[in-house]
C-alpha positions in Angstrom: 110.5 77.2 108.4 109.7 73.1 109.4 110.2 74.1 113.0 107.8 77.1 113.2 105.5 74.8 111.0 105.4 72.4 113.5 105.5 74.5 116.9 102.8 76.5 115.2 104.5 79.2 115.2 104.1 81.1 111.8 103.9 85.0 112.5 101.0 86.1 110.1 97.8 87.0 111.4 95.7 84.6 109.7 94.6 81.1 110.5 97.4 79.2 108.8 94.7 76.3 107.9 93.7 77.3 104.3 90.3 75.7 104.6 89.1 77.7 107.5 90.9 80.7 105.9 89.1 80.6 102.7 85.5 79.4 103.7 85.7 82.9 106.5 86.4 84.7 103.3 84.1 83.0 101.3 81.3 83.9 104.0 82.5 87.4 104.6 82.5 88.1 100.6 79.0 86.5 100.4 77.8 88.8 103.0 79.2 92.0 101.9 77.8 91.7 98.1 74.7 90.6 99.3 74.6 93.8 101.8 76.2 96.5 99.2 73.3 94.7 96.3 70.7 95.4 98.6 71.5 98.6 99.7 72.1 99.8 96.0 68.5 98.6 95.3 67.1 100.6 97.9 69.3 104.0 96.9 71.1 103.5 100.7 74.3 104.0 99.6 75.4 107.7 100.6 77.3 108.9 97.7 77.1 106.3 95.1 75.3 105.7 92.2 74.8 103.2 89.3 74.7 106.0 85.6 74.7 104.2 82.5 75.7 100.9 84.1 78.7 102.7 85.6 79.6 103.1 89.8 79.7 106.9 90.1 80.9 108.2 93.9 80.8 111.2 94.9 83.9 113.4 95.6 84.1 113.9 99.5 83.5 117.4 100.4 85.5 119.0 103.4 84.0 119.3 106.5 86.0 121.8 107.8 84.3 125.1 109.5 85.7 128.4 108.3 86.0 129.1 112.1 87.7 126.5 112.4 90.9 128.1 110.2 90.2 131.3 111.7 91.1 129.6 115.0 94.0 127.7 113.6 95.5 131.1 111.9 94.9 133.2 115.8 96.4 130.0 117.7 99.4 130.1 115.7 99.9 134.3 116.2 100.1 133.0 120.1 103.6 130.8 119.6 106.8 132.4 120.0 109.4 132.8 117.2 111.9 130.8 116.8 114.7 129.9 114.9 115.3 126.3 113.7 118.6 126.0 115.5 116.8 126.7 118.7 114.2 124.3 118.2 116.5 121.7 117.8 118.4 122.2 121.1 115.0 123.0 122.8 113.5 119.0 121.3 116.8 117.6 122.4 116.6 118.9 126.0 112.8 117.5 126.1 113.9 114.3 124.2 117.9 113.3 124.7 117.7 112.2 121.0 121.4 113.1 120.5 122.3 110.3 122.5 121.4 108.2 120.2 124.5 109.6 117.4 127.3 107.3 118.9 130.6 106.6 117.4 130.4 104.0 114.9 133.3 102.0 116.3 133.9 102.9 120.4 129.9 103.6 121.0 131.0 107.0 122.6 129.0 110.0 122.7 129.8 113.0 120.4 132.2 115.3 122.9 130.8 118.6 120.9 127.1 118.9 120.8 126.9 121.9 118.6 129.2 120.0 116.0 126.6 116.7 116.0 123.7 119.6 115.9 125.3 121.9 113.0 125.9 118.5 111.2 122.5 116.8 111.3 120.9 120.8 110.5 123.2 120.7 107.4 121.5 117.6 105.7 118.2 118.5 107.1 118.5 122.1 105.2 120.6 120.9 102.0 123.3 123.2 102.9 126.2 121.0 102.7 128.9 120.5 105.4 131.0 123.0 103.5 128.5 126.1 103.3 127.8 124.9 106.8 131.0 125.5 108.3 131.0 129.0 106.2 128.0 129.6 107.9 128.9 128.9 111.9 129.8 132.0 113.2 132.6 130.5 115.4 136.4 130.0 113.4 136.2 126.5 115.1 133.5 124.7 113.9 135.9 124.0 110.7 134.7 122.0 108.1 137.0 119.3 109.0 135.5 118.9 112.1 132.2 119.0 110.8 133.1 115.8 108.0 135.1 114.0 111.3 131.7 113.8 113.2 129.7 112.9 109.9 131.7 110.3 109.1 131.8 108.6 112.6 128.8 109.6 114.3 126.0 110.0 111.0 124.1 107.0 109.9 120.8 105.6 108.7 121.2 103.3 112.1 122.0 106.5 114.6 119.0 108.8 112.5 116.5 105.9 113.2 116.8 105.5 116.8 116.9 109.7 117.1 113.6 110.0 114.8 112.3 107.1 117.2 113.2 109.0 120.4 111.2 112.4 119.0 108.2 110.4 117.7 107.7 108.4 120.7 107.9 111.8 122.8 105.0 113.2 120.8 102.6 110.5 121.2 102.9 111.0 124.6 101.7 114.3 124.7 98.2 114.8 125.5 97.3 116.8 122.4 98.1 114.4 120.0 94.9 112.6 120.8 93.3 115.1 119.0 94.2 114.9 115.8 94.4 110.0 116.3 95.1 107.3 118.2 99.0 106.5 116.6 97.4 103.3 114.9 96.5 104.7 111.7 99.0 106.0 109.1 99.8 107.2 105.8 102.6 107.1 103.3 103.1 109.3 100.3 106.5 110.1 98.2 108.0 113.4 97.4 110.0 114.3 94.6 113.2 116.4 94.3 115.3 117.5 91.1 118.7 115.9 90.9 121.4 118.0 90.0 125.3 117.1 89.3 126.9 114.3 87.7 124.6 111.1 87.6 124.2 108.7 90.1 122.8 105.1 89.6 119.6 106.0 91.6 118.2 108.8 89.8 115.7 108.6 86.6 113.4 110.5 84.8 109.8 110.0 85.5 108.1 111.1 82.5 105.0 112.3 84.8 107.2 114.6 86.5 108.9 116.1 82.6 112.6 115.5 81.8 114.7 116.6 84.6 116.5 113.8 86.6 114.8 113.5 90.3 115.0 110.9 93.4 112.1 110.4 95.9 111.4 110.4 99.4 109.2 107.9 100.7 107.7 109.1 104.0 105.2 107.5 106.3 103.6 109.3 108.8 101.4 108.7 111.8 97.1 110.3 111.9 99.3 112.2 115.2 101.8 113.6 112.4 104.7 112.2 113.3 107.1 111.6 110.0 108.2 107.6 111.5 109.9 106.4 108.3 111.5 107.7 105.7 114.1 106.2 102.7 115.0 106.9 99.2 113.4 105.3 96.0 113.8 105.6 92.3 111.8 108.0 90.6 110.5 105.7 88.6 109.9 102.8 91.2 105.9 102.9 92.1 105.3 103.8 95.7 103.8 100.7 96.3 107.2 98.3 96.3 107.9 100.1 99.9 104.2 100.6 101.3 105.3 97.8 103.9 108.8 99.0 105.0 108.1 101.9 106.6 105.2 99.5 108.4 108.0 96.3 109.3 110.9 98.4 110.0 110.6 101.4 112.1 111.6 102.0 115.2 109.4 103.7 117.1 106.7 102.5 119.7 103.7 102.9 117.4 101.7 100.1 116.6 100.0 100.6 113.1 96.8 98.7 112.4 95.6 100.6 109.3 97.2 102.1 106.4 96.8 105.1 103.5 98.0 105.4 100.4 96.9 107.0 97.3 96.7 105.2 93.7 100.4 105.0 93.2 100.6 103.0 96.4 98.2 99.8 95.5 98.7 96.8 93.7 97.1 93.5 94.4 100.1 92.3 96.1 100.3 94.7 98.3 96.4 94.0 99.6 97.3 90.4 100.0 100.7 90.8 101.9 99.0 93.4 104.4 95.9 91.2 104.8 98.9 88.5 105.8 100.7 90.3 108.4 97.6 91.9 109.9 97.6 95.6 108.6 94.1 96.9 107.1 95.4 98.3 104.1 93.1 101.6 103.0 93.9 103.0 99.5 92.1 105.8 97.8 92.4 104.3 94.1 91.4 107.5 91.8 89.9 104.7 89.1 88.1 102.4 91.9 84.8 102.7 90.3 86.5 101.2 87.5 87.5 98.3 89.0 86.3 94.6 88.6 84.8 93.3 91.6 86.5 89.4 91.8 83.7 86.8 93.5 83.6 83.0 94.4 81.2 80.3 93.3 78.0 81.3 94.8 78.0 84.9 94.6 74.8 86.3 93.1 75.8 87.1 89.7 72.0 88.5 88.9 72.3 91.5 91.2 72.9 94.8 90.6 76.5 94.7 91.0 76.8 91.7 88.5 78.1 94.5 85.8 81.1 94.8 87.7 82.1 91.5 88.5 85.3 90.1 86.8 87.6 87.0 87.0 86.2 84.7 89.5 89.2 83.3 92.6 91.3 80.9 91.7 91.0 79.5 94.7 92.5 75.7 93.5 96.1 78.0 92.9 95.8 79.7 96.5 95.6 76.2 97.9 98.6 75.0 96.3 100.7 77.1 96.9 98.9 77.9 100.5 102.6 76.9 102.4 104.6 79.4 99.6 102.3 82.4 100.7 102.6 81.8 104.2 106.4 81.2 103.8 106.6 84.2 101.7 104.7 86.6 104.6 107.0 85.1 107.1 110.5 85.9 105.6 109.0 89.4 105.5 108.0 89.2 109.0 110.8 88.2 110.6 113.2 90.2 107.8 114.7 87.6 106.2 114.1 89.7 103.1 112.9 92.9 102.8 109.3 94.2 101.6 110.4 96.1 99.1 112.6 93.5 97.7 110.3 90.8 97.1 107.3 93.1 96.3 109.9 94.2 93.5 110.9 90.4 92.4 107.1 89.3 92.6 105.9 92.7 89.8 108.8 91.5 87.6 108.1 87.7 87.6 106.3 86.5 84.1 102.9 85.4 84.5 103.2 81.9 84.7 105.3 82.3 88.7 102.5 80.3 90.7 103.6 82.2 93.6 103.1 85.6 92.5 99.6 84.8 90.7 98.1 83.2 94.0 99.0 86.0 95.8 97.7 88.5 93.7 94.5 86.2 94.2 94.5 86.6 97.8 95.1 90.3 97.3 92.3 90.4 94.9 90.0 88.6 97.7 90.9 91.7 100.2 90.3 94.2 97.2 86.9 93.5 96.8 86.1 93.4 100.2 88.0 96.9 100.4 86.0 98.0 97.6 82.6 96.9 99.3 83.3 98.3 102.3 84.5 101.5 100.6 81.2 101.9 99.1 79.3 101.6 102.4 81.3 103.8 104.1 81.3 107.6 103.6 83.3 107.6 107.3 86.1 105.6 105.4 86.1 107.7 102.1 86.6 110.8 104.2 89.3 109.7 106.6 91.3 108.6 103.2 91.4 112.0 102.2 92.8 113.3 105.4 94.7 111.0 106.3 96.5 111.9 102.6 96.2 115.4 103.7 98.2 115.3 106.3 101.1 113.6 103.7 100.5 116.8 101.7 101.3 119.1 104.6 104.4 117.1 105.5 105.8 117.3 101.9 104.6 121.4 102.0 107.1 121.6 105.2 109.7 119.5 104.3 109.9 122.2 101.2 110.2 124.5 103.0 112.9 123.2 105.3 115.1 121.4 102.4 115.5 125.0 100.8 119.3 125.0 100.1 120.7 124.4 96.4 117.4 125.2 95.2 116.1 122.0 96.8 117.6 119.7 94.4 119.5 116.6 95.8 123.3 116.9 94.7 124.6 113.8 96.7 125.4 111.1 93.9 125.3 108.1 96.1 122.5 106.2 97.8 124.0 106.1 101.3 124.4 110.4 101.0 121.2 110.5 99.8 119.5 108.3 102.4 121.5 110.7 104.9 119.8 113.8 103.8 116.4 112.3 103.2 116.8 111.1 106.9 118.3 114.5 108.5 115.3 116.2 107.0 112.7 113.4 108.5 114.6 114.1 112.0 114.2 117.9 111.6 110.5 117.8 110.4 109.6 115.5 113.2 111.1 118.0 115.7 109.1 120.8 114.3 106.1 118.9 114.7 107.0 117.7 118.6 107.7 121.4 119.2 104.4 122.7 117.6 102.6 120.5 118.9 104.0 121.1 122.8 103.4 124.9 122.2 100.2 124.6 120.5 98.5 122.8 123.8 99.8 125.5 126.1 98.4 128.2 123.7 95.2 126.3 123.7 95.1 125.7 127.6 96.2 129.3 128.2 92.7 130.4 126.8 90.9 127.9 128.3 91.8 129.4 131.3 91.0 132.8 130.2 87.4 131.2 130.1 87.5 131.1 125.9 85.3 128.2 125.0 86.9 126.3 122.0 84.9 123.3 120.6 86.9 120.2 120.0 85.9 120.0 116.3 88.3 122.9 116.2 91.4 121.1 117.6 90.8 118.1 115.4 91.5 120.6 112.3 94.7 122.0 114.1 98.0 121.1 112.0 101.0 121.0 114.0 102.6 121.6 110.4 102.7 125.4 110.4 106.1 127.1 110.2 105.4 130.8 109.8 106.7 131.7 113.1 109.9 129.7 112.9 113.0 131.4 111.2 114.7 128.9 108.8 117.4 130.6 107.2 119.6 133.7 108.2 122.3 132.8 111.4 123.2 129.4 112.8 123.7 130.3 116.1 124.0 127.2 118.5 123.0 128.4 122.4 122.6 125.0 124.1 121.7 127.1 127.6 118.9 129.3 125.9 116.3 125.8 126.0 113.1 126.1 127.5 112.0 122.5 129.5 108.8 121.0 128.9 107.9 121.8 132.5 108.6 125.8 131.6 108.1 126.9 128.1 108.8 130.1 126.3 106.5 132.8 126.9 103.5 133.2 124.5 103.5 136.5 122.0 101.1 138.3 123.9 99.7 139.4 127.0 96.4 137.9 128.2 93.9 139.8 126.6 90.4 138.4 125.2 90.4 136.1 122.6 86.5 135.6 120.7 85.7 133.2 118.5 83.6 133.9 115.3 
C-alpha cells in the first residue's frame, strides 16, 4: 500500500487528494439541487411531482409499438429448429469454447468431444450425469465416463474462460449493436427450490414462503450476454455481490454503468462503485422516499428542503480518507473479494469509522443519483429495460434448467456453482446462436426489399426459445454444424413479408 502511495499509483478512479475530491462534490451537489429546485418550481420536471409534500414519479410506460412484437413473433417463424444438442456443437464450431475444458492436472484437451458436451448439457439441464448417461443413445457414453471427464475437465475456472469465449464472440457480431454498446449491464438473482438433505448454503427466505431455495446471481450485458454468474444464499441481499460479477469476469467487456433493482442498493455499494469508476444505476421501488443528504451551503429554503436529511459528515470521510482508498484498492486488485468485505462492512456495529464514512461517500453519490434520476425520464426508462432484459434471462434459464422439477439437488457449494455455471454457458450459447440467426433473417428481407425501421430491431430479444427443442433425444452429430460463413437454411421460401 506505502509503495503505490508514493508512486501514485492507487487504482481507483478518483483524485486520491480528499480536498479536491470533496470540494468537486461539493460543487457538483450544489449545482444539481439548485438545477432540480428550479426546475420543480417551474413544473419542468417530466414525470414528477410534489402531492401533499410528497415526490410522486410517474411509472414509466412502455414505448414499445405493437408492430414492433408482430415483427419480433414473424422474425422468429423464419429461424430453423433446432435442438439444444445441436446448438451447442454449432456455438462451439463458431467459438472453439471447448478448448477452454483442459485437464486439471496435464492441461490436455478432452480426447471425446461428445463426452465434455453430454457433461456440460447435463448441469446446464439439471439432468444429472446419471439420467444423462441413461439418456445417450450410444452403450458407451457410460456414466463412469461421464463422472471421469467431470471430475478432471469441469470447473468454475474451465466454465469462465468458455462463457468468456461465447460472450466475446457475440459482441462482435454486428447485430448486437442494436440492442447496446457492451458498457452497460444489469444484474438480477433467480431463485430455485432446494430439494434433498440440507446443505449449509441453502435457507429459507421468508419472501419466497417456507421451502428451502439457493440463488443465482447473474449479470448480463444491454447486448444480452449472461457474463457472470455464482451462487448466493437465499437470504444474502443481492447487493453483497453487485461488484463481483463487475471485478471478476472474464470476458472483453468493459462495463461503465450498472442496473440493479431495490434488492441490489445499499449505500455502500454507491460509494464503492463511485471508487472504482462504475456509474452505479438502481431503480429503488421507495426512491421517492428517500432523504436527500446535503453539505453546508445547500439551500435548505427550496422546494426540495422537505426531503433533505442528515447532512455529510464530511470531518469522518477525511479521517479515514487513506482507509477508503485502501479499502477500494484491495478490491481492485483482489486482495479480497467484493462480496466479502461488502458482507463484513453490513455486519460491523455502528461505531466502525470505516464502514460509516463510506456509507457517507455512498450517500454523497446517492443524492446525486437521485437528482439526476429526477431529471431524467431517459434514465428512468433505460432502468426498466435494462431489468427487462434480467427478466427474460431468468424466463429462459427456466425453461432450460427443467430437470428434477428445476430444484437444485447438489448439497455442496462447489456442485452447485457447477450447475449454476453450466446453465450460464448454455444460455449464453442460445443467445450467440439467436442472435447470429436473427441478423441473417433480418438481412434476408432486407434484400427482398422489406423496409424494417430500426426501432423495431432495438425491441428484438435474442431470448426466444420456441423454435429450439429442449428435451426429447440427446443425439451428439459433431459433423451436422453449420459455419458462421454458411448457416442453416431459413423455414421458408422467399415469399413477401409486410409489415403492419
Amino acid at each position: 500500500w506505502q509503495i503505490l502511495c508514493d508512486n501514485n499509483e492507487i487504482p481507483v478512479a478518483i483524485t486520491t487528494d480528499f480536498t479536491t475530491y470533496i470540494e468537486q462534490r461539493q460543487e457538483l451537489l450544489f449545482e444539481q439541487f439548485d438545477k432540480v429546485s428550479d426546475l420543480l418550481a417551474t413544473d419542468k420536471l417530466p414525470g414528477v411531482a410534489i402531492e401533499n409534500e410528497k415526490l410522486v414519479i410517474s411509472p414509466v410506460i412502455s414505448n414499445m409499438p405493437d408492430a414492433a412484437t408482430q415483427f419480433g413473433d414473424r422474425i422468429y417463424n423464419l429461424l430453423p429448429r433446432i435442438k439444444l444438442t445441436e446448438i451447442l456443437v454449432e456455438v462451439d464450431s463458431w467459438t472453439g469454447f471447448t478448448k477452454h475444458f483442459t485437464h486439471l492436472q496435464t492441461g490436455e484437451l478432452a480426447s471425446n468431444k461428445i463426452i465434455l458436451l453430454s457433461t456440460i448439457l447435463a448441469d446446464a439441464i439439471n439432468l444429472g450425469l446419471v439420467k444423462m448417461a441413461e439418456a445417450l443413445p450410444s452403450p458407451d457414453l457410460t456414466f463412469e465416463r461421464l463422472a471421469w471427464v467431470d471430475d478432471w475437465y469441469i470447473r468454475d475456472e474451465t466454465y469462465s474462460k468458455a462463457l468468456a469465449e461465447i460472450i466475446n464472440f457475440h459482441t462482435k457480431i454486428p447485430f448486437s449493436a442494436y440492442w447496446g454498446d457492451g458498457k452497460t449491464s444489469s444484474s438480477d438473482g433467480q431463485r430455485f427450490k432446494a430439494a434433498g438433505p440440507k446443505s449449509f448454503n441453502e435457507e429459507i427466505n421468508a419472501k419466497y414462503g417456507t421451502d428451502r431455495s439457493v440463488t443465482f446471481y447473474t449479470h448480463i450485458s444491454d447486448q444480452y450476454g449472461p457474463f457472470h454468474t455464482n451462487v448466493i444464499y437465499a437470504t444474502d441481499r443481492d447487493a453483497t455481490h453487485v461488484l463481483d460479477g463487475l471485478m471478476y469476469h472474464e470476458t472483453d467487456l468493459k462495463i461503465e454503468e450498472h442496473f440493479t433493482d431495490t434488492n441490489g442498493f445499499t449505500d455502500h455499494v454507491f460509494g464503492i462503485c463511485h471508487l472504482l469508476g462504475f456509474r452505479f444505476c438502481p431503480r429503488m421501488r421507495d426512491l421517492a422516499s428517500k432523504k436527500l443528504h446535503f453539505f453546508d451551503g445547500v439551500n435548505q429554503n427550496s422546494l426540495l428542503s422537505p426531503f433533505l436529511g442528515e447532512k455529510i459528515n464530511v470531518k469522518l470521510i477525511a479521517a479515514c480518507w487513506d482507509d477508503i482508498l485502501r479499502l477500494a484498492t484491495s478490491v481492485s486488485i483482489g486482495t479480497v473479494t467484493a462480496s466479502l468485505i461488502m458482507r463484513k462492512l453490513a455486519s460491523y456495529p455502528r461505531q466502525n469509522k470505516l464502514a460509516i464514512a463510506l456509507r457517507e461517500v455512498g450517500r454523497i453519490e446517492r443524492t446525486l443519483f437521485t437528482l439526476y434520476w429526477l431529471q431524467s425520464p431517459q434514465l428512468r426508462r433505460k432502468a426498466t429495460s435494462e431489468l427487462n432484459k434480467g427478466e427474460l434471462k431468468n424466463s429462459l434459464s427456466r425453461a432450460v434448467f427443467f430437470h428434477r422439477l428445476g430444484e437444485v439437488r447438489d448439497r455442496s457449494f462447489e456442485d452447485q456453482s457447477i450447475r449454476a455455471s453450466g446453465l450460464n454457458l448454455a444460455v449464453a450459447a442460445i443467445v450467440l446462436w439467436n442472435t447470429v440467426y436473427l441478423e441473417n433473417a433480418v438481412n434476408l428481407l432486407k434484400s427482398e426489399g422489406v423496409i424494417i425501421p430500426e426501432e423495431y430491431l432495438q425491441h428484438l430479444s435474442p431470448m426466444g426459445w420456441e423454435h429450439i427443442n429442449l428435451t426429447g433425444d440427446y443425439i451428439w452429430n459433431l459433423k451436422s454444424a453449420s459455419s458462421i460463413d454458411n448457416l442453416r437454411p431459413l423455414r421458408r421460401k422467399k415469399t413477401n413479408f409486410k409489415l403492419s
